[in-house]
N, C-alpha and C positions, 0 to 999 in steps of 0.2 A: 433744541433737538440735540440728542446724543447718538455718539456711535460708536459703539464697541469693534474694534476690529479695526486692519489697515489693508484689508484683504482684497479680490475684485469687485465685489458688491460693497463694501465701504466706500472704495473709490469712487462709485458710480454714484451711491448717494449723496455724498461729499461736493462731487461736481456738481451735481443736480440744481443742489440748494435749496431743496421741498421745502417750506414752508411748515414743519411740523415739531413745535416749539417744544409742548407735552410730550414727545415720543423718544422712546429709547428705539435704534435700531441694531440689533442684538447680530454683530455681526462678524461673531470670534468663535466659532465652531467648529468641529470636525471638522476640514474641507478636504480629506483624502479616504472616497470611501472604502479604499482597502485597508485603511488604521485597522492595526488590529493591538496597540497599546492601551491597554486600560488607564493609562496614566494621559492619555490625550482626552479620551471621554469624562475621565472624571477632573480634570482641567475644565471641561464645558461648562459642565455641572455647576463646579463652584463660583466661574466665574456669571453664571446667570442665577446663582442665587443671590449674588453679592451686588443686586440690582436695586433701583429705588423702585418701591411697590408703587411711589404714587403716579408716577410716570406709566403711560402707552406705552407699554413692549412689542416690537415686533421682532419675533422669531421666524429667521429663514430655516427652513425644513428641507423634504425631498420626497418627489412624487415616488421614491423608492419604497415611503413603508408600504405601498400598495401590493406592488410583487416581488417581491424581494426577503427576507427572513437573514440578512449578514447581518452581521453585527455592527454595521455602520446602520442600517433599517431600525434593528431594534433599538440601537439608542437612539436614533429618532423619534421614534416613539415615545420613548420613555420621556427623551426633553419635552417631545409636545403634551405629555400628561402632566407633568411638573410646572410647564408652564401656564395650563390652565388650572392648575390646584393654586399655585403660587401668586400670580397676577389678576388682580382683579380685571383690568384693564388689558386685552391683547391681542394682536394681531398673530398669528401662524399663517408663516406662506409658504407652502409647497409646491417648491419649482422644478420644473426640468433642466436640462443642462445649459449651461450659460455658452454663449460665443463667444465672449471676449473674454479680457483679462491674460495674465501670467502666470496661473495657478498652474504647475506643470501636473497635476491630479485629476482635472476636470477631464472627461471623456476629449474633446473637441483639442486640447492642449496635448494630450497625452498621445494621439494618433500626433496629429501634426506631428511632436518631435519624432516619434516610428521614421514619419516618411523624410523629417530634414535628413536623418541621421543615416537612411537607406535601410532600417532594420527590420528584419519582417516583425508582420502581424497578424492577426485574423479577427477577422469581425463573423460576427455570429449573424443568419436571419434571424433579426428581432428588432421591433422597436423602438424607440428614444425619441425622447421631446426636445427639443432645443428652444429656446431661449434669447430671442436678441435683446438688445438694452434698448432700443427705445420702447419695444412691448412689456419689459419689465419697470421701466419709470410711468408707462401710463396705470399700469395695476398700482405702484409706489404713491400717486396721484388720487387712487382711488380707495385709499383706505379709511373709512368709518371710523369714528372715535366711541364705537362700542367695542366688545371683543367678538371675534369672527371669526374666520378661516376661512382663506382663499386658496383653491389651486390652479396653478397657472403654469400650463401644459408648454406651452409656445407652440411648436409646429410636430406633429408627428411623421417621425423619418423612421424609414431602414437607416438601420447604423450603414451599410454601403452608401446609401443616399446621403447622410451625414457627412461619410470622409470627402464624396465628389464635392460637395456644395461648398464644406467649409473647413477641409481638413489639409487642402495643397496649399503649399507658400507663395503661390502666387493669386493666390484668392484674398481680398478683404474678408475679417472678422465679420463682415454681415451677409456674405454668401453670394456677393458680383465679383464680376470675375476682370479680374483686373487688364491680361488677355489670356485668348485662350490656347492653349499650346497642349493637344490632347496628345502630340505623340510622348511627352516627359511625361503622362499620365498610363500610360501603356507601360513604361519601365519601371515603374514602381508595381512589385506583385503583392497583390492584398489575399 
């Protein structure tokens, strides 16, 4: 097994230790979807062309090319076309936003530090999928050695429902609550 990347989903597979000798797990991508350098996407590029064909690829994606039109979306897209032109062999997973990790970029990371920091913010009514690690290693478990495409949603929140569950510092990365102290919850304005 190979892993491209040192990132929070490397990590994760890293520790895991899946069992997946054939598989590349393609894991050095965009991970800030506000990039707006062409010189980061086309870093992506090169570095997933520069892959062994004969090897399982699996490319992490973003349930973003669905509604969304940035330019983080459309290279998405573009990687997931190149990847199925390019690789005989491959997995595409398109995930929603992860809970854990230090990526200060991810939705879930980038609120948190708003509220360590006390600086406002706003969240918008709309949706967002979240992502725990143990339901991202059992889809990791579950990938066919044909090529495929999975999406794997995790849990659909309000982004307001997102910051209560898993965005305060006194909350675990998997959304229990460590205790509960609702009035520090009241001084923080969202």
């Amino acid at each position: 097994m190979s892993i491209i990347g040192h990132g929070d989903i490397a990590l994760v597979i890293k520790e895991a230790n899946k069992d997946k000798n054939n598989f590349t797990f393609f894991c050095s991508g965009v991970s800030n979807s506000q990039e707006t350098r062409e010189s980061e996407y086309q870093r992506e590029v090169d570095l997933l062309l520069s892959q062994n064909r004969d090897k399982h690829l699996v490319y992490f994606s973003s349930l973003c090319i669905y509604y969304s039109n940035s330019i983080y979306a459309l290279h998405k897209r573009f990687m997931e076309m190149t990847v199925k032109k390019e690789f005989e062999l491959y997995t595409i997973m398109r995930m929603g936003n992860i809970v854990w990790g230090n990526n200060p970029h991810t939705l879930i990371n980038f609120i948190r530090n708003k509220i360590r920091n006390r600086e406002p913010f706003e969240t918008r009514d709309v949706y967002r999928y979240v992502l725990e690690k143990d339901e991202f290693l059992h889809w990791i478990d579950l990938i066919p050695p044909w090529p495929c495409e999975m999406n794997i949603p995790g849990k659909r929140m309000k982004v307001k429902d997102i910051v209560r569950n898993y965005c305060y510092p006194w909350r675990k990365s998997d959304g229990a609550t460590q205790h509960d102290n609702s009035k520090s919850e009241l001084q923080i304005c969202i």
